[in-house]
N, C-alpha and C positions, 0 to 999 in steps of 0.2 A: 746274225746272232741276236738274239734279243735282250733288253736292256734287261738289266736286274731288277727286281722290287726295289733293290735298296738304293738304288741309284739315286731318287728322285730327293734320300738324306742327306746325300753329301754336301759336308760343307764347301761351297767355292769360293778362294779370294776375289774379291775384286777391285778393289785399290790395296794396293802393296805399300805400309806404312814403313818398313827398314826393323829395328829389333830393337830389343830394350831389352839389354842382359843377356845377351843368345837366345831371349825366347822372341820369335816373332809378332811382330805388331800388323795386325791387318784387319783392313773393312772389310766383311763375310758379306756371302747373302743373309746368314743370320741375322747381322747384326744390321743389315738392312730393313728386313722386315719388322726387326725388335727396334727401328727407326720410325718403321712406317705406321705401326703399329701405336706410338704415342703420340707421332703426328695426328696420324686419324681421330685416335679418341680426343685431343687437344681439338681439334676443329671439327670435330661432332660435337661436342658441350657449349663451343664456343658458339657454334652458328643455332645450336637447338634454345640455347637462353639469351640469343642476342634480343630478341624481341618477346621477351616472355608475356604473355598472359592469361586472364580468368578463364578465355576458351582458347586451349590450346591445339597447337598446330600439330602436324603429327611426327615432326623430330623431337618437340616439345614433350609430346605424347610419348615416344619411346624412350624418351632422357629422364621422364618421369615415374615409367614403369619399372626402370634397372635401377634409378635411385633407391622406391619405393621398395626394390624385390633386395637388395642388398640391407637396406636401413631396417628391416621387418628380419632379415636373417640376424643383423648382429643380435637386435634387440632379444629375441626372442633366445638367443644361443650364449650369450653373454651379458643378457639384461642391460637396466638403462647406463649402467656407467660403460658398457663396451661402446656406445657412441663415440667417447671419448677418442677412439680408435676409427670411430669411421673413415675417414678422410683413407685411412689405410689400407681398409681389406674392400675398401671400393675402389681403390688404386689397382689393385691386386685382379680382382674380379674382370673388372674394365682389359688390360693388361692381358692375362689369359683368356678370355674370350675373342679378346681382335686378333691374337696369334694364332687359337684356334681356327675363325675364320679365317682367317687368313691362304690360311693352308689347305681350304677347301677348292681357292680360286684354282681355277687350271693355269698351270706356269707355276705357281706360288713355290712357297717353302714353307714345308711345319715344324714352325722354330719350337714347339712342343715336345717335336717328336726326339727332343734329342735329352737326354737323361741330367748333362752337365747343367742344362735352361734348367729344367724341371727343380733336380738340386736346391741350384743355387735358388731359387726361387723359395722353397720348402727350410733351405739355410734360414735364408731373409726371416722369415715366417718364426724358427723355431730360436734365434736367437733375441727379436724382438718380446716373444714371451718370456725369452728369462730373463731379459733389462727390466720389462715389465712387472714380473714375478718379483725379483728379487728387491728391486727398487718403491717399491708398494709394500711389501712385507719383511725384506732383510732376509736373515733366514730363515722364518717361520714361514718361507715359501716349500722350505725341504719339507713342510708337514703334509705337502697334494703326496708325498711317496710312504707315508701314512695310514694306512686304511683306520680309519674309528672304529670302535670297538670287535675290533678282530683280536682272538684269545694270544695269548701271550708268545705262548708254544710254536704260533706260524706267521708270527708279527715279522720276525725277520728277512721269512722265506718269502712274504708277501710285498715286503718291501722291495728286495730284488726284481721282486718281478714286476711292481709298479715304477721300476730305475731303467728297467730294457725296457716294460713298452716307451717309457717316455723319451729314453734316447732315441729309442727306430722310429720316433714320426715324423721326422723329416726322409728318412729311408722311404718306408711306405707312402707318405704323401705326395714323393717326387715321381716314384715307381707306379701309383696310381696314374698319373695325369699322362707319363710317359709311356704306358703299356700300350694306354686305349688310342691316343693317337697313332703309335707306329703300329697297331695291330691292322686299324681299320683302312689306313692308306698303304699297307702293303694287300690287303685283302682287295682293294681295288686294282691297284696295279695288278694283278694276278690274273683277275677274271680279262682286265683288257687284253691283259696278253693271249687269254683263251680267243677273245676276240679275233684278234687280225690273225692266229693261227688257226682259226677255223676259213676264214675266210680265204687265207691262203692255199688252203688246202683244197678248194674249189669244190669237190663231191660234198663236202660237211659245210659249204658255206650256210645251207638252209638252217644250222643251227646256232646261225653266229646270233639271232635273238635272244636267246636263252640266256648267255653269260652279260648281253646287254641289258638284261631285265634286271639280274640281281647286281651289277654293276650300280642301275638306279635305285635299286629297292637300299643299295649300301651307302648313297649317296646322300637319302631321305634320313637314314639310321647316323652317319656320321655328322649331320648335321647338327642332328640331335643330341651326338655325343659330346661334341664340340660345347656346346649350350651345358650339358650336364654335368659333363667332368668338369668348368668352372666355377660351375654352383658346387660341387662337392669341394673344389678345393678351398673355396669361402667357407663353407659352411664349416669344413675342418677348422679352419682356420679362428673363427668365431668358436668353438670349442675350447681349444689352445689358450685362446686370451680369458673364455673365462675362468679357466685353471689357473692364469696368475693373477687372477684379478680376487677369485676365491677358491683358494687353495685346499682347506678343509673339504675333507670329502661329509 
């Protein structure tokens, strides 16, 4: 019988830490990868600027280019006081990118692909803008649900509806990062399985190529997504801050 698409999600324990309150306490693959993942970026920075200089090396080179591609997003999405923040939506960046890689390794796990990561992640995100927001302007932060010079008559109704989108961006921002992942690793899984049931099938093995082709052609595109959906979640992210940073529309 053949394995599920979804299989490849499942969380599995693997050290059993006992309970805390009847809810279970345990080491995931998750929380493995969400291990592996800081490790790495930790000893990718550490070894690309242990010997830093004028001509640089090429971990130097790549440690330079994801600084240079993050520090040119805040700036540009939150201006020069969103630096102030950098340290953190470079955290962040760094962070979903290894996890998306991650997940591309064969064996892996895409701790992405799971909605609660994605959340809590978009949590982190949407509760820092309002410590932010609110602690930079008190409550003349409530003015970003404001629209300026909108006519009196739909000031209300506009307000509402500047209060939903601001509550659902953590909804959509988790739901973004977490669709394109589990869309595109189950779109894989799919064709493979087209794979070995062609081949099993002996008269149709001649066309086990074809789901091989766009298996890689899915391979090149997820990579890519992987790369993309972290810059969009940065870059959201860099919007967010500078709505508490300048609230006024």
């Amino acid at each position: 019988m053949a394995a599920s698409p979804l299989e490849q999600f499942q969380i599995k324990t693997l050290v059993p830490l006992g309970e805390v309150g009847g809810v279970p306490l345990n080491f995931t693959n998750s929380a493995l990868f969400m291990t592996l993942a800081v490790g790495g970026i930790v000893l990718f920075f550490a070894q690309a600027t242990r010997t830093a200089s004028v001509v640089p090396g090429r971990l130097q080179t790549v440690a330079e280019m994801i600084y240079g591609l993050v520090a040119d997003t805040v700036r540009s999405a939150a201006g020069k006081e969103g630096m102030k923040y950098f340290p953190f939506v470079f955290s962040l960046f760094c962070f979903v990118l290894t996890l998306n890689l991650f997940g591309m390794i064969p064996g892996g796990f895409t701790v992405t692909s799971h909605i609660i990561i994605t959340f809590a992640l978009a949590a982190l995100v949407f509760l820092t803008v309002l410590a932010i927001g609110f602690s930079k302007h008190g409550l003349h932060f409530l003015d970003l649900f404001v629209p300026q010079g909108a006519p009196p008559g739909l000031k209300q109704f506009l307000i509402v509806i500047e209060l939903i989108s601001f509550l659902s961006r953590p909804i959509s921002l988790s739901v973004r990062l977490f669709a394109n992942m589990l869309a595109g690793h189950i779109a894989m899984k799919v064709f493979a399985g087209f794979i070995v049931a062609l081949v099993g099938a002996g008269a149709f093995a001649v066309l086990a190529p074809l789901p091989f082709l766009i298996i890689v052609a899915l391979t090149a595109l997820e990579f890519l997504v992987a790369g993309l959906q972290a810059y969009v979640f940065t870059i959201l992210t860099c919007i967010y801050l500078n709505d508490a940073l300048h609230p006024g529309h």
